[in-house]
PDB file as gemmi writes it, atoms N, CA and C in Angstrom:
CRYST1    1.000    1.000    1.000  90.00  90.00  90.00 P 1                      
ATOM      1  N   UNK A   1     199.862 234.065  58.054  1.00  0.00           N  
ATOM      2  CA  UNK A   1     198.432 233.836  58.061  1.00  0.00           C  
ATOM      3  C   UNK A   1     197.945 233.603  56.633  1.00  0.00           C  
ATOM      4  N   UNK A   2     197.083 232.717  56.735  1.00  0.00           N  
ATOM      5  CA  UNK A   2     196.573 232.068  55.166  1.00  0.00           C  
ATOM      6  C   UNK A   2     195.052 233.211  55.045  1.00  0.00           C  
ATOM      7  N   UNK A   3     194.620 233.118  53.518  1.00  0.00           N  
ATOM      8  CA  UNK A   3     193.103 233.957  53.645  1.00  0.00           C  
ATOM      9  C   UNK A   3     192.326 233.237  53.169  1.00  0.00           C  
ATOM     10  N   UNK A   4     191.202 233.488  53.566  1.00  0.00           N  
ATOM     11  CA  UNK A   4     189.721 232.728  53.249  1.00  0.00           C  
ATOM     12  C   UNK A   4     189.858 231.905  51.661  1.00  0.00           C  
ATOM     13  N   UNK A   5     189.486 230.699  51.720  1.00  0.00           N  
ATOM     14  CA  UNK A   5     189.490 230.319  50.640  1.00  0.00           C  
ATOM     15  C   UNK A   5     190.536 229.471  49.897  1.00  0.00           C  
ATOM     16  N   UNK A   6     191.960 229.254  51.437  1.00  0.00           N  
ATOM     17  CA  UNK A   6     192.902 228.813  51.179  1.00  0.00           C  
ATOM     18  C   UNK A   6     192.656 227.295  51.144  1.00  0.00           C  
ATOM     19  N   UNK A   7     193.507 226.066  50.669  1.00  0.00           N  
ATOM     20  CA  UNK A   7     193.085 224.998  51.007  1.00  0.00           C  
ATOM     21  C   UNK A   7     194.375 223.950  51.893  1.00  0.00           C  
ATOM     22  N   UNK A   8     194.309 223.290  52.623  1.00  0.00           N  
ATOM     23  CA  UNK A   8     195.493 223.117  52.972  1.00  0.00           C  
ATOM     24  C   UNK A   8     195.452 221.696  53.751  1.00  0.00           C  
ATOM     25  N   UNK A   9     196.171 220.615  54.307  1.00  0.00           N  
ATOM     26  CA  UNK A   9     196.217 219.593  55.076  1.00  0.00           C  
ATOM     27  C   UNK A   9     196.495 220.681  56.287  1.00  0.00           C  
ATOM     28  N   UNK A  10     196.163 220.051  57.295  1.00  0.00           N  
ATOM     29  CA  UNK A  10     196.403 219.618  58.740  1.00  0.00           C  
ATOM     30  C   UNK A  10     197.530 218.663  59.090  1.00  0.00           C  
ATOM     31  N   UNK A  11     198.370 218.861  60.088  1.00  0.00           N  
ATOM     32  CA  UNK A  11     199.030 218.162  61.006  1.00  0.00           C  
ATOM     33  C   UNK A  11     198.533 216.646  61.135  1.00  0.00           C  
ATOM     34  N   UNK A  12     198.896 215.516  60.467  1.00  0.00           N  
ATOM     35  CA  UNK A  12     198.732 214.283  60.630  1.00  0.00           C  
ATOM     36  C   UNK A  12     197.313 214.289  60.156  1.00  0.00           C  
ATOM     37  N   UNK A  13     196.883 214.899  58.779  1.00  0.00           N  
ATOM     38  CA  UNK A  13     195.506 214.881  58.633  1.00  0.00           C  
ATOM     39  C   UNK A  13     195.534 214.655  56.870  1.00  0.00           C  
ATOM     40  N   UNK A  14     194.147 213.769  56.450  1.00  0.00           N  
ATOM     41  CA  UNK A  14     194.449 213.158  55.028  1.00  0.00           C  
ATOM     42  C   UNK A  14     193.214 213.821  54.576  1.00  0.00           C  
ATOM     43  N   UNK A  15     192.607 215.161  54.940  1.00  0.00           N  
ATOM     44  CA  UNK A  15     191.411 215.465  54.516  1.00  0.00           C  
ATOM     45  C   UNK A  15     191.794 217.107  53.892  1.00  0.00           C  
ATOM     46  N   UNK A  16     191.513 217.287  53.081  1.00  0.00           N  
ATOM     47  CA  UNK A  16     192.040 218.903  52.695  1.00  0.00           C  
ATOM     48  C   UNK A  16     190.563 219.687  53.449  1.00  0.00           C  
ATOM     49  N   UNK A  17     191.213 220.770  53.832  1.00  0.00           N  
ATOM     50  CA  UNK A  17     190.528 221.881  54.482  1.00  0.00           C  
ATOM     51  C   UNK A  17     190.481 223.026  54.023  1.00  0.00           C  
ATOM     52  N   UNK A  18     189.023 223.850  53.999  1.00  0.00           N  
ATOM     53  CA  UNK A  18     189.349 224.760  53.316  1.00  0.00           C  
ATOM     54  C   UNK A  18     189.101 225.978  54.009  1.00  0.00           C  
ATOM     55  N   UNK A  19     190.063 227.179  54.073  1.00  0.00           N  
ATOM     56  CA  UNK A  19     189.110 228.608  55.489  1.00  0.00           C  
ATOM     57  C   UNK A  19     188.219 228.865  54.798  1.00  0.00           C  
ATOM     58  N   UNK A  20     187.699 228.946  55.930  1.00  0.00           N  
ATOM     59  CA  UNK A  20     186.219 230.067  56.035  1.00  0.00           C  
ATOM     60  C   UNK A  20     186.191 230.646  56.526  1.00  0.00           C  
ATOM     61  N   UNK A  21     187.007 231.426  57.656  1.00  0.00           N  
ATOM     62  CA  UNK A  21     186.902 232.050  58.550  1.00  0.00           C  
ATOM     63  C   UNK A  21     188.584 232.345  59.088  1.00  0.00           C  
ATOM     64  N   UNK A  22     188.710 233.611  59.301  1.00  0.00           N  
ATOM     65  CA  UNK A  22     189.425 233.919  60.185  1.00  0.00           C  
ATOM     66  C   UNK A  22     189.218 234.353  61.705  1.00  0.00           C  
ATOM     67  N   UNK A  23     190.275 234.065  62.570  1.00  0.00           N  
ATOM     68  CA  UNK A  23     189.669 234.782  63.621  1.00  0.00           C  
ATOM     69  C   UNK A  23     188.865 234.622  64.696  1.00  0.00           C  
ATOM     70  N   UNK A  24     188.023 233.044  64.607  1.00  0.00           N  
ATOM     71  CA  UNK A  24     187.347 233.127  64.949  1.00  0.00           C  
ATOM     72  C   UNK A  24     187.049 233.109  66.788  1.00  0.00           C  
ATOM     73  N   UNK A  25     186.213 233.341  67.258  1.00  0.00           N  
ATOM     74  CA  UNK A  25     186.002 233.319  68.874  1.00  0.00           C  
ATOM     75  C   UNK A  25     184.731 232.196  69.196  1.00  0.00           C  
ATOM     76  N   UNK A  26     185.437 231.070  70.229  1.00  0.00           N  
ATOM     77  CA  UNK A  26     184.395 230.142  70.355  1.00  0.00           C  
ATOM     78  C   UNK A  26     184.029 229.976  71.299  1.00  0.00           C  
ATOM     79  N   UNK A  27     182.916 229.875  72.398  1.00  0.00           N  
ATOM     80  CA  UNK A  27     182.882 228.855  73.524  1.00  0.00           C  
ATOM     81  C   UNK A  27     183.144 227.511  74.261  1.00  0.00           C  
ATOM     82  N   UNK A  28     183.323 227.163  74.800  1.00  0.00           N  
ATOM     83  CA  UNK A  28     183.532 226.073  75.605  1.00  0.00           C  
ATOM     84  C   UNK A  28     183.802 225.691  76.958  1.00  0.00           C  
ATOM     85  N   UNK A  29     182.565 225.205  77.727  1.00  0.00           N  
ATOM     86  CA  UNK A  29     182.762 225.384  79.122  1.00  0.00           C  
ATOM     87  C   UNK A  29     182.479 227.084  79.741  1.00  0.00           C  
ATOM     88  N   UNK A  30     181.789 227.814  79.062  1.00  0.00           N  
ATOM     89  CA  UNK A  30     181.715 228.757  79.309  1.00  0.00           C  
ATOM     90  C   UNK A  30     182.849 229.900  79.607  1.00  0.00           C  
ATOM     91  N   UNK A  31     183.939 229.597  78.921  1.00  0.00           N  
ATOM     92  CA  UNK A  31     185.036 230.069  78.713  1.00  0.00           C  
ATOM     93  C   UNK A  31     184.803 230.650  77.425  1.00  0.00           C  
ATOM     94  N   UNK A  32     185.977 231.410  76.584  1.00  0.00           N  
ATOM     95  CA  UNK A  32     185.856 231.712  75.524  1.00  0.00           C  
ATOM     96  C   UNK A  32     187.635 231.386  74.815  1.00  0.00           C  
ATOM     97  N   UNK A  33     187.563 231.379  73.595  1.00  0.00           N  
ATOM     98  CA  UNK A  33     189.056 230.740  73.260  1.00  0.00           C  
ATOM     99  C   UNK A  33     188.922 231.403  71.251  1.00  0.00           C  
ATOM    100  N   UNK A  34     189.815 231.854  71.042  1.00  0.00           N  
ATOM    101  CA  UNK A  34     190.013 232.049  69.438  1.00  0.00           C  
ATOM    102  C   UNK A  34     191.169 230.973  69.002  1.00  0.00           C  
ATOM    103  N   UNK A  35     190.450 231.208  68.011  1.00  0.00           N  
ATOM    104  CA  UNK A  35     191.881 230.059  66.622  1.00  0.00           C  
ATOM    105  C   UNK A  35     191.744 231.421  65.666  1.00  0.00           C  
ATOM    106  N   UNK A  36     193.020 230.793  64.866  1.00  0.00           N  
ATOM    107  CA  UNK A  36     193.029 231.690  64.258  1.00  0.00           C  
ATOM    108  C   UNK A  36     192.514 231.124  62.530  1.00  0.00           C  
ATOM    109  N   UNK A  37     191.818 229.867  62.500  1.00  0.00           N  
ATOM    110  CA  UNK A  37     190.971 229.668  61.665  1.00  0.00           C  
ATOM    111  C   UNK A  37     189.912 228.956  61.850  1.00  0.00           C  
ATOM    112  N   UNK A  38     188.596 228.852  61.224  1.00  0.00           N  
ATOM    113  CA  UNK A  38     187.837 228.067  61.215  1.00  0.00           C  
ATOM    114  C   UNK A  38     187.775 227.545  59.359  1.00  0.00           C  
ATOM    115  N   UNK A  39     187.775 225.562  59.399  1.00  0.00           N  
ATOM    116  CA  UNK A  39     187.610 225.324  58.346  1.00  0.00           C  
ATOM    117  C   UNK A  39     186.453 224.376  58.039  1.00  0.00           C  
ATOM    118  N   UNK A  40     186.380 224.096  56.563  1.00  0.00           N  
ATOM    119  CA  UNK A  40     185.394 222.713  56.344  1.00  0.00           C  
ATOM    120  C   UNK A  40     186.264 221.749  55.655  1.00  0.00           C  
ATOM    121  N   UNK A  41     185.329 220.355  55.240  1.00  0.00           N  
ATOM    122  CA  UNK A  41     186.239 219.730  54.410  1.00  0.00           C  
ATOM    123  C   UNK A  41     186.011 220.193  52.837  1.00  0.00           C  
ATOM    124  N   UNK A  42     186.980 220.082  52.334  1.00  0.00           N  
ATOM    125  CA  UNK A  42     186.990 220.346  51.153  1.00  0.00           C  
ATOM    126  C   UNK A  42     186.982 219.085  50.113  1.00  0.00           C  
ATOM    127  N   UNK A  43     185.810 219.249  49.080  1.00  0.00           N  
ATOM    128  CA  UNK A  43     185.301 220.171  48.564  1.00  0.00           C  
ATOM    129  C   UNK A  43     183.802 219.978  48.863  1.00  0.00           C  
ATOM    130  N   UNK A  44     183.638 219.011  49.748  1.00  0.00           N  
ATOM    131  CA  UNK A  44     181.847 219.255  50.519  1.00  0.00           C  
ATOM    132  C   UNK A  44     181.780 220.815  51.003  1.00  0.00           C  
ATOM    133  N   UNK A  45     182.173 221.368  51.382  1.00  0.00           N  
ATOM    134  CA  UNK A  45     181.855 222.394  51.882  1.00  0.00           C  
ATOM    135  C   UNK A  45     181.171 222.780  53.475  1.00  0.00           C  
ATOM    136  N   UNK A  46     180.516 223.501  53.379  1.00  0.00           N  
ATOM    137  CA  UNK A  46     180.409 223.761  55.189  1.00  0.00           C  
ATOM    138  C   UNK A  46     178.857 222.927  55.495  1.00  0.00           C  
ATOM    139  N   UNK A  47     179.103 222.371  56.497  1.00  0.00           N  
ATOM    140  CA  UNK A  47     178.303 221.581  57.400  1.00  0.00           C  
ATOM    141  C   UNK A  47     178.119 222.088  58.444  1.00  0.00           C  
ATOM    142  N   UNK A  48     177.230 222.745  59.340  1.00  0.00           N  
ATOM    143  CA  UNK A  48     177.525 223.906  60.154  1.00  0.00           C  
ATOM    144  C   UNK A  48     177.623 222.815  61.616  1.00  0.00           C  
ATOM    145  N   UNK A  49     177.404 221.285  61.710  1.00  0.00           N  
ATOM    146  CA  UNK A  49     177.847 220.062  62.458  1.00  0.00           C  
ATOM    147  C   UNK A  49     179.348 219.580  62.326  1.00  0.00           C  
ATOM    148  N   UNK A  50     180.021 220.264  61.300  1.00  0.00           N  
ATOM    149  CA  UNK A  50     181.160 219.690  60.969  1.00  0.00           C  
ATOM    150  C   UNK A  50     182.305 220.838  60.473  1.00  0.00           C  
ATOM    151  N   UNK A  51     182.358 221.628  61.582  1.00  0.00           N  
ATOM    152  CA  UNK A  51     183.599 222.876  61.053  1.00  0.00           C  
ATOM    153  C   UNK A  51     184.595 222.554  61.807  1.00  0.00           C  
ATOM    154  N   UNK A  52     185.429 222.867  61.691  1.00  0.00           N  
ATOM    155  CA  UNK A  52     187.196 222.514  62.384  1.00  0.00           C  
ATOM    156  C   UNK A  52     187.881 223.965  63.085  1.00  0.00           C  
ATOM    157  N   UNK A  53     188.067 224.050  63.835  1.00  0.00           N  
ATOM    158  CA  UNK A  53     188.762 224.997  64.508  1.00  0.00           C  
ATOM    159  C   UNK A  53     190.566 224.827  64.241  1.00  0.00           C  
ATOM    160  N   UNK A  54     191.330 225.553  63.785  1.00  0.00           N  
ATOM    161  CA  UNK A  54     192.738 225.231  64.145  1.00  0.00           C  
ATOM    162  C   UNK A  54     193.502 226.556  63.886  1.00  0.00           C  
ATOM    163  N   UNK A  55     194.973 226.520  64.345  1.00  0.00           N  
ATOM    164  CA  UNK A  55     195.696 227.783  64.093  1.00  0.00           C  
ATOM    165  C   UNK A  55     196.719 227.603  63.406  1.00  0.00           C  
ATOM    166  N   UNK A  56     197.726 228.491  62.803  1.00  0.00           N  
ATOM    167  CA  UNK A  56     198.496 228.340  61.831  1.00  0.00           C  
ATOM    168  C   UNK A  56     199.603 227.380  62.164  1.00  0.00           C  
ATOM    169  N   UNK A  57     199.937 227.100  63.051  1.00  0.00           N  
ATOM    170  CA  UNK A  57     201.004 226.489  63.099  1.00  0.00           C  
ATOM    171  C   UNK A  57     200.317 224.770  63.286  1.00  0.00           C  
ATOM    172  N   UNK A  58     198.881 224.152  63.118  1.00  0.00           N  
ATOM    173  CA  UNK A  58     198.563 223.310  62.886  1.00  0.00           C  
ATOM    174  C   UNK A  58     198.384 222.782  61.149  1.00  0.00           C  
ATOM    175  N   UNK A  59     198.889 223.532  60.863  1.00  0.00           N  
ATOM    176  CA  UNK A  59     198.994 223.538  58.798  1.00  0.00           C  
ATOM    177  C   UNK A  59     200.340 222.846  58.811  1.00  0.00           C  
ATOM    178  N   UNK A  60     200.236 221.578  57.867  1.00  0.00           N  
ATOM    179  CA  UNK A  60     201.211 220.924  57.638  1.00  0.00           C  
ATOM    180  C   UNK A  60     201.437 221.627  56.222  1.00  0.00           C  
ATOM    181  N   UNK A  61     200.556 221.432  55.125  1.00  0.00           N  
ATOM    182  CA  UNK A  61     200.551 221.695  53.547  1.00  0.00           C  
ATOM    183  C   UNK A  61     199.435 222.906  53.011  1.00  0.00           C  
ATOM    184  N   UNK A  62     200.006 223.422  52.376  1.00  0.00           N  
ATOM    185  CA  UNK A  62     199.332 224.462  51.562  1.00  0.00           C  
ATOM    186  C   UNK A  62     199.523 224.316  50.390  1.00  0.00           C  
ATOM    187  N   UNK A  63     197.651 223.619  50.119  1.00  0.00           N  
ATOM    188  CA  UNK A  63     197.613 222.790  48.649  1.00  0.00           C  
ATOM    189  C   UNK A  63     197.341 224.274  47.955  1.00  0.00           C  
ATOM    190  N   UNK A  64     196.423 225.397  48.398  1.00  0.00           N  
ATOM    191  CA  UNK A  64     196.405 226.267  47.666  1.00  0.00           C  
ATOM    192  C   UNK A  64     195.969 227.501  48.310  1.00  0.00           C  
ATOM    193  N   UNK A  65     196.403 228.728  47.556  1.00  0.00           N  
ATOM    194  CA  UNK A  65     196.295 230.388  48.612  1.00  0.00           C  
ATOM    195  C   UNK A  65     195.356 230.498  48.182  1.00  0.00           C  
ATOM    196  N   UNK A  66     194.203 231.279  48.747  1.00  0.00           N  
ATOM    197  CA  UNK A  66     192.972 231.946  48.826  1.00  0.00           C  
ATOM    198  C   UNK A  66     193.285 233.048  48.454  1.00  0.00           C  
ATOM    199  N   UNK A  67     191.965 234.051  47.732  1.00  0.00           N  
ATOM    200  CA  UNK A  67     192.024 234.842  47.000  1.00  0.00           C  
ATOM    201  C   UNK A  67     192.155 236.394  48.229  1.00  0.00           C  
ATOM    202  N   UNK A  68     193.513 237.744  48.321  1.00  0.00           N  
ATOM    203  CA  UNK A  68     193.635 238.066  48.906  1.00  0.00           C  
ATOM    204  C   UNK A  68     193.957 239.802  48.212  1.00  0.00           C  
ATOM    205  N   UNK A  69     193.156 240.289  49.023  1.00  0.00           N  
ATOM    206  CA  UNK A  69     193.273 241.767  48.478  1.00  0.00           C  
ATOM    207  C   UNK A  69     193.617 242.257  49.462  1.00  0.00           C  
ATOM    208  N   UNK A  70     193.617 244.129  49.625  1.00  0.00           N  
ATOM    209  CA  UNK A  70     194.173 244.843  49.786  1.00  0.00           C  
ATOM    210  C   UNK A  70     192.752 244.960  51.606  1.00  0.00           C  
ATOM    211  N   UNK A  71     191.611 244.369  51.258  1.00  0.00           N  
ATOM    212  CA  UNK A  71     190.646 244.260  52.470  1.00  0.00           C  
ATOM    213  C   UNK A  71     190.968 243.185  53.450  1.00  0.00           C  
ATOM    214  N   UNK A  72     191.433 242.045  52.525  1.00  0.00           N  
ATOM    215  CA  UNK A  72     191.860 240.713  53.442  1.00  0.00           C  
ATOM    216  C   UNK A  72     193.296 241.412  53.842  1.00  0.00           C  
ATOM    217  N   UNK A  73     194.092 241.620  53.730  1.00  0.00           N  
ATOM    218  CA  UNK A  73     195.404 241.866  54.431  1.00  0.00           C  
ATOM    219  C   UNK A  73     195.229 242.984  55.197  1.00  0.00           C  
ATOM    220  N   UNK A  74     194.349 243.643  54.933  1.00  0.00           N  
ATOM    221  CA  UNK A  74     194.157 244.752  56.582  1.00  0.00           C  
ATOM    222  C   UNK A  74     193.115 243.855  57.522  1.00  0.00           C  
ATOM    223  N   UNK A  75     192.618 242.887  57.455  1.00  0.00           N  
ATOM    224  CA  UNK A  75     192.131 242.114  58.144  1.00  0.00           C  
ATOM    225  C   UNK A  75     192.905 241.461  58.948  1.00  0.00           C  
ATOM    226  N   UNK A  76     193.767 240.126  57.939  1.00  0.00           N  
ATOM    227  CA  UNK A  76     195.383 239.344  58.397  1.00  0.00           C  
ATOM    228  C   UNK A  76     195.698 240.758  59.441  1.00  0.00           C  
ATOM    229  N   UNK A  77     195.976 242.087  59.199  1.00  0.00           N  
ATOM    230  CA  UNK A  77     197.028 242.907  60.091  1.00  0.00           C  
ATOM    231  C   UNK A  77     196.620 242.562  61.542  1.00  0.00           C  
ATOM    232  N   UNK A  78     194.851 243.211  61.375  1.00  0.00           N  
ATOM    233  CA  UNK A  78     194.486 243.802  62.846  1.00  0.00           C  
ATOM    234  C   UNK A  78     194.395 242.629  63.210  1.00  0.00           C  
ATOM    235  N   UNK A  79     193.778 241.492  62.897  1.00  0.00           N  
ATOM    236  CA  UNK A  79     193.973 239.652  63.975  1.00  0.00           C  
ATOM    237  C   UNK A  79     195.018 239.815  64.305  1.00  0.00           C  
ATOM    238  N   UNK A  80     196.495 240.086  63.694  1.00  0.00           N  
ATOM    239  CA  UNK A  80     197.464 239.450  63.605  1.00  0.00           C  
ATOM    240  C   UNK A  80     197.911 240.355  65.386  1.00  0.00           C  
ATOM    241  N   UNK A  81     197.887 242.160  65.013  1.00  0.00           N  
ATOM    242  CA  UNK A  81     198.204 242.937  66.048  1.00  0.00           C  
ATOM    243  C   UNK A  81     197.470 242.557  67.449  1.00  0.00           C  
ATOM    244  N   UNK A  82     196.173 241.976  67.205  1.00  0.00           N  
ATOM    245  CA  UNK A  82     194.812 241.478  67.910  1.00  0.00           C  
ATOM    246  C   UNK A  82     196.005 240.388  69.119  1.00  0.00           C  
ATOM    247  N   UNK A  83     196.275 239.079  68.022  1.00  0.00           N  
ATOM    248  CA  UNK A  83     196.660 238.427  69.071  1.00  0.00           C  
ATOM    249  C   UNK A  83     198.095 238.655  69.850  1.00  0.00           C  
ATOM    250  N   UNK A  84     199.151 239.698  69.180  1.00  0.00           N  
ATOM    251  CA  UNK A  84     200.300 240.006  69.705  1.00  0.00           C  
ATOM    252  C   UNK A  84     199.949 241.110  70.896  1.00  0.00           C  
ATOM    253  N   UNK A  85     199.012 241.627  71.211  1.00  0.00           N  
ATOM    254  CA  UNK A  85     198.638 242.276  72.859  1.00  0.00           C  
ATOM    255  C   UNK A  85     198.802 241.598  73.616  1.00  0.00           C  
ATOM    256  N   UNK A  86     199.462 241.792  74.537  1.00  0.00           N  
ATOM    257  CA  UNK A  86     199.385 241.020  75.487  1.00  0.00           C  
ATOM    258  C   UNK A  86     197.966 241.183  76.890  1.00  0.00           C  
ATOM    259  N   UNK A  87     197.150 242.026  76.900  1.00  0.00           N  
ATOM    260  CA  UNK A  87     196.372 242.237  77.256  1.00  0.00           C  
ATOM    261  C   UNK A  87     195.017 241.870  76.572  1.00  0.00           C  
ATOM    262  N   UNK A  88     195.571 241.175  75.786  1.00  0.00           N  
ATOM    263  CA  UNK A  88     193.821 240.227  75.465  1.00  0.00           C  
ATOM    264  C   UNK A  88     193.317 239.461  76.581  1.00  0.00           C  
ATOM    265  N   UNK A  89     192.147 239.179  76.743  1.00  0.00           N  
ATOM    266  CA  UNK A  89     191.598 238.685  77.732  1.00  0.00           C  
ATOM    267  C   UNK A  89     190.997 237.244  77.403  1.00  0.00           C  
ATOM    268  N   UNK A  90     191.175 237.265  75.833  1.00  0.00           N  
ATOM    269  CA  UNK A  90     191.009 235.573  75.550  1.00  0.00           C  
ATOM    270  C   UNK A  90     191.892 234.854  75.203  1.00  0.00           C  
ATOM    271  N   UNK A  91     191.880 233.722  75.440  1.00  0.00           N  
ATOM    272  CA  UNK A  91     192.881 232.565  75.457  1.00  0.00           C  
ATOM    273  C   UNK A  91     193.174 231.998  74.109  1.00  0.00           C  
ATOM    274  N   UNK A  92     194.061 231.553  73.315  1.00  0.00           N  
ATOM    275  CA  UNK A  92     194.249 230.916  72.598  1.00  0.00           C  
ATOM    276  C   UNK A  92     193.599 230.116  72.880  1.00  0.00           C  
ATOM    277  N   UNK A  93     192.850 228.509  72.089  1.00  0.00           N  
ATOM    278  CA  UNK A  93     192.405 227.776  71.958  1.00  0.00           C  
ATOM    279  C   UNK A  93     193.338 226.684  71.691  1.00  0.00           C  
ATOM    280  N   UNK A  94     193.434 225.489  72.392  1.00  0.00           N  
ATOM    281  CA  UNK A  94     194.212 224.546  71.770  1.00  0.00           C  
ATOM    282  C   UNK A  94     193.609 223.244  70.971  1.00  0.00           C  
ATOM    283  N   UNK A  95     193.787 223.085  69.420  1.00  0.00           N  
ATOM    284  CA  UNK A  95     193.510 222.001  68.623  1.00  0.00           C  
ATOM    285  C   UNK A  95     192.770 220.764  69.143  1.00  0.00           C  
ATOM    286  N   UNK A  96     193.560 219.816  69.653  1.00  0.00           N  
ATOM    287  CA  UNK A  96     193.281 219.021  70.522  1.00  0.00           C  
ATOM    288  C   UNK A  96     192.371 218.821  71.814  1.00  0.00           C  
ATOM    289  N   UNK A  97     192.821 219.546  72.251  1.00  0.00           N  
ATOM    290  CA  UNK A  97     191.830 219.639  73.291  1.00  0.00           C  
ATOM    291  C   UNK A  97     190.129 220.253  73.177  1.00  0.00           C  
ATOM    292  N   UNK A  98     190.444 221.170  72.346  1.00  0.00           N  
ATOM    293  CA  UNK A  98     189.124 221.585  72.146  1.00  0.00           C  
ATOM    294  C   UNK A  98     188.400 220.622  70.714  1.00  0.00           C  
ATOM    295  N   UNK A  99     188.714 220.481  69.459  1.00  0.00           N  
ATOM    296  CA  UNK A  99     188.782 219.707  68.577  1.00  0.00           C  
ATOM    297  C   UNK A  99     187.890 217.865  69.078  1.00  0.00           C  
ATOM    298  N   UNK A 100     188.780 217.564  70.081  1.00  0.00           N  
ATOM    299  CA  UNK A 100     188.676 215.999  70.618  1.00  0.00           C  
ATOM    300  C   UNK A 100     187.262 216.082  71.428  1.00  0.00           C  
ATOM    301  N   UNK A 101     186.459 217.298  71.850  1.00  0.00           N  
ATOM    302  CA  UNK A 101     185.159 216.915  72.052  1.00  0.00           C  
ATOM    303  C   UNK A 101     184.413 217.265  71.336  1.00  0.00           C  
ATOM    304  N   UNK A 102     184.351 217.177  70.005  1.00  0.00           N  
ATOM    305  CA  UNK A 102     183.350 217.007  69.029  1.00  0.00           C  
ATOM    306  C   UNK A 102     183.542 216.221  68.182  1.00  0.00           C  
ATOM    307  N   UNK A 103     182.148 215.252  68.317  1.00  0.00           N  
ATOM    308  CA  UNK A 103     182.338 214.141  67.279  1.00  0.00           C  
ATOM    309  C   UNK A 103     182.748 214.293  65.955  1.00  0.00           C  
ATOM    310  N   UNK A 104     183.835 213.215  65.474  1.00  0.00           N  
ATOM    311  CA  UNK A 104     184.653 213.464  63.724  1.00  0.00           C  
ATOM    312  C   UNK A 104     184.291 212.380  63.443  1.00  0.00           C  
ATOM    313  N   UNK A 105     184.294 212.419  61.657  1.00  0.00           N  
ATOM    314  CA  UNK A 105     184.154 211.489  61.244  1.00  0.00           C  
ATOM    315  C   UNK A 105     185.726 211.049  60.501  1.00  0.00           C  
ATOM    316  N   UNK A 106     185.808 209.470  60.549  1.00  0.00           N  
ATOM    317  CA  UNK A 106     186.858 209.281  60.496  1.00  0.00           C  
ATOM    318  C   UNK A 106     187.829 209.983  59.420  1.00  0.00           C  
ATOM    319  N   UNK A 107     188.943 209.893  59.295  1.00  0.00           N  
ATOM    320  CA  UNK A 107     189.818 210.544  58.232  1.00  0.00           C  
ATOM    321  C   UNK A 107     190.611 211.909  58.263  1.00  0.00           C  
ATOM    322  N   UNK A 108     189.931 211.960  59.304  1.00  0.00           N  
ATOM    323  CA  UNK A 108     191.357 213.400  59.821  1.00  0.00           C  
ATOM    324  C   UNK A 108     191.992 213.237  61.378  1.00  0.00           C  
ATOM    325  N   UNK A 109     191.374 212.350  61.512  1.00  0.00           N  
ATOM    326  CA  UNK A 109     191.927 212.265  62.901  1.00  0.00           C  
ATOM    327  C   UNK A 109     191.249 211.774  63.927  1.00  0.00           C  
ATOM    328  N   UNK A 110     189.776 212.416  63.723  1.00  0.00           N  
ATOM    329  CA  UNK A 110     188.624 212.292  64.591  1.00  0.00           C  
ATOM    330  C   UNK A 110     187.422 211.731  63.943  1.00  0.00           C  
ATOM    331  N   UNK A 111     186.659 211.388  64.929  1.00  0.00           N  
ATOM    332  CA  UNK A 111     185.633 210.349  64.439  1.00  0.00           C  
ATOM    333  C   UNK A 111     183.948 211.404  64.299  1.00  0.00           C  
ATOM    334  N   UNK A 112     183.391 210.877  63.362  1.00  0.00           N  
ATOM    335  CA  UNK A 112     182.563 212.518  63.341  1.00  0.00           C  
ATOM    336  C   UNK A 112     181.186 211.237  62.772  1.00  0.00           C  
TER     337      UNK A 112                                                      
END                                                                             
């Protein structure tokens, strides 16, 4: 798991991203679904029309680590223990699918 502030490409993506968020829990369809990041583009910053949902294994490159203490890694723990229950009641979120209904603007993939 990367920490806030990290910057990194995406999977077939030419836009650097930067976290803002771990963790996060979203709607859709009145369902609910976590990633295990929310980002912006970097270095515009957050557009609250234009945040990115994705999870670690959608990180192609890690241009750079975010600043991480002894508060962020007991954070990283409990997400981390969070999603290894198997009795969570929310779903992983998948990239694509959830990602592909919100308008992108071109250059990462999606048209915005």
């Amino acid at each position: 798991m990367k920490s806030i502030g990290s910057i990194v490409y995406l999977a077939d993506g030419n836009q650097k991203i930067m976290i803002i968020n771990v963790g996060p829990v979203v709607e859709k369809d009145g369902k609910e679904y976590y990633f295990d990041y929310t980002g912006c583009i970097y270095p515009e910053g957050v557009n609250p029309e234009q945040v990115y949902y994705f999870n670690n294994e959608d990180i192609d490159e890690v241009i750079f680590d975010g600043y991480l203490d002894d508060d962020g890694k007991r954070l990283i723990e409990l997400f981390t223990n969070w999603k290894n229950n198997k009795n969570k009641k929310i779903e992983k979120g998948n990239v694509e699918e959830f990602n592909n209904s919100i308008p992108r603007k071109k250059g990462w993939g999606f048209e915005w």
